[in-house]
C-alpha positions in Angstrom: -8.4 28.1 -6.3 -9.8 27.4 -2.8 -11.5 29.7 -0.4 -11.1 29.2 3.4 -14.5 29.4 5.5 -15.9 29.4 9.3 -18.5 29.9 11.0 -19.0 31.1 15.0 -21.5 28.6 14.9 -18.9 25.7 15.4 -15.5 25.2 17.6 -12.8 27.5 16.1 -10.1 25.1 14.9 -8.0 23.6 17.8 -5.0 23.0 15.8 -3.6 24.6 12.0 -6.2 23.8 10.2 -9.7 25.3 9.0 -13.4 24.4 9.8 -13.5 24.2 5.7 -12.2 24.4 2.4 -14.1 25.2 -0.5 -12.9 24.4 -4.3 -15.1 25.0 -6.9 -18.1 23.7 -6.1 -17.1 21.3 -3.4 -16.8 21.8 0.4 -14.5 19.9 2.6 -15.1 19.8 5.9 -12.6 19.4 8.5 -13.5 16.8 11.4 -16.0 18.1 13.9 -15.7 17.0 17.3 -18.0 17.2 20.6 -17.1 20.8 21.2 -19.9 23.1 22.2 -19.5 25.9 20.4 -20.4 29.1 23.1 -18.3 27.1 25.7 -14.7 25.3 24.2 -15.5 22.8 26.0 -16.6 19.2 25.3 -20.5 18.5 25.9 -21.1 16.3 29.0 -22.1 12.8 28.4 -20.7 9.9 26.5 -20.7 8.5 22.9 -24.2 9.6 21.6 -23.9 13.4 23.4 -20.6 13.8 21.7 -22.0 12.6 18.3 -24.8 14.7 18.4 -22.7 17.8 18.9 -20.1 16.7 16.6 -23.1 16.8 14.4 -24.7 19.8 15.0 -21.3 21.4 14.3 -21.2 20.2 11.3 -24.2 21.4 10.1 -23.2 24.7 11.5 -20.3 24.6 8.6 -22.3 23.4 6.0 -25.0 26.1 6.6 -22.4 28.9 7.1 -21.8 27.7 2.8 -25.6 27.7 2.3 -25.2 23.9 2.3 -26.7 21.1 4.6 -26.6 17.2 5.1 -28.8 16.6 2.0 -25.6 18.3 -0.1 -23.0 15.8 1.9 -21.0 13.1 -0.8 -18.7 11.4 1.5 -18.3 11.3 5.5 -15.5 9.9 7.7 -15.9 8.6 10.8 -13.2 8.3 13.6 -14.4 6.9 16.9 -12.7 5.4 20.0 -14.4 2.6 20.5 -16.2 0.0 18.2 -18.4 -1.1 21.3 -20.2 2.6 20.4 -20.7 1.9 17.0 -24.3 1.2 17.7 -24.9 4.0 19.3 -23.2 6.1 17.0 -24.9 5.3 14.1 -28.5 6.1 16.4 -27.3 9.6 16.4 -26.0 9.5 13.1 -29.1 8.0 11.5 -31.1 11.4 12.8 -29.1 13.6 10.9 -28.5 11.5 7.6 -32.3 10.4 7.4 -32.4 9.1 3.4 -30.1 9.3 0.2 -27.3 8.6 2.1 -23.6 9.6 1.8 -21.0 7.2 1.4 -18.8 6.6 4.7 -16.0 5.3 6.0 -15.8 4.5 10.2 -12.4 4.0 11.7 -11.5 3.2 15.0 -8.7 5.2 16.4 -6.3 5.0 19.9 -6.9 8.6 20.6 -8.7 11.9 19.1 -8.2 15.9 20.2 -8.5 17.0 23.6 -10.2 13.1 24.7 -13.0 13.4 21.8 -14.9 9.9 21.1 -15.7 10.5 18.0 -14.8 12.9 15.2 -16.5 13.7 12.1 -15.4 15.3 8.6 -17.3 15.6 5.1 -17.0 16.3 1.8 -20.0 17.8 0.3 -21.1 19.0 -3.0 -23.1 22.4 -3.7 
């Protein structure tokens, strides 16, 4: 069984897909990108303003399943650049303060609508 979820709180889905995916007790989150959510349209800035809405917005899911970053297993990084890595992983390193959650970091040619970094997780309730 799987139950389909959103929130307003984060981008609506630019593509087929949903914001999650829960199964039992387990949410998957699709990847969050720097979309601002009242807007549809990317935050200004570079590699650490994307990241940080990117993350916001996926703490908007997680919340809209009564979950939060403490309850995330497994993230996935896509980014654009490994020159931001750095600066990514600032931004990063304010959400995911402590028991952290295992990761992979990827660096792609190209993301949605010229993103520079995309986030997804899999967390556990």
């Amino acid at each position: 069984m799987k139950e389909i979820f959103f929130t307003d709180e984060a981008p609506n889905a630019v593509g087929p897909y949903s914001q999650g995916v829960k199964s039992g007790n387990t949410l998957y989150l699709s990847g969050q990108i720097g979309l601002v959510p009242a807007t549809g349209k990317m935050v200004e800035g570079g590699i650490a303003e994307q990241a940080r809405q990117a993350l916001q917005n996926l703490c908007a899911v997680l919340k809209s399943q009564g979950a939060s970053v403490d309850n995330v297993v497994k993230t996935t990084v896509f980014i654009h650049d490994m020159a931001d890595f750095q600066a990514f992983n600032a931004e990063y390193a304010k959400v995911f303060t402590k028991d952290f959650p295992a990761r992979s970091c990827f660096a792609v040619k190209g993301l949605p609508l010229g993103a520079l970094v995309e986030i997804e997780c899999i967390a556990v309730l």
